[in-house]
C-alpha angles and dihedrals in degrees: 000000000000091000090047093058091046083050089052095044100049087047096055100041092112095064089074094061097049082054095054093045089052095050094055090062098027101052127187097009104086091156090055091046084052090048089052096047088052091048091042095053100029083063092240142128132274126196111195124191132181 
């Protein structure tokens, strides 16, 4: 189990840049930059309004 979870974690390493990129533009809405990444790399669609 414990292999499995390094294996995970090195994988998705990346994730944890886009959403400091994204922070950097999108500040102060860190649920709505982790909406956008599951839409974004579940190949779906996101509506934003604001």
């Amino acid at each position: 189990m414990q292999a499995l979870n390094a294996h995970i974690a090195a994988k998705s390493q990346f994730v944890e840049l886009i959403r400091a990129e994204m922070g950097r533009t999108i500040v102060g809405q860190s649920g709505m930059v982790d909406r956008l990444l599951i839409g974004l790399l579940a190949n779906g669609h996101v509506l934003l309004e604001g």
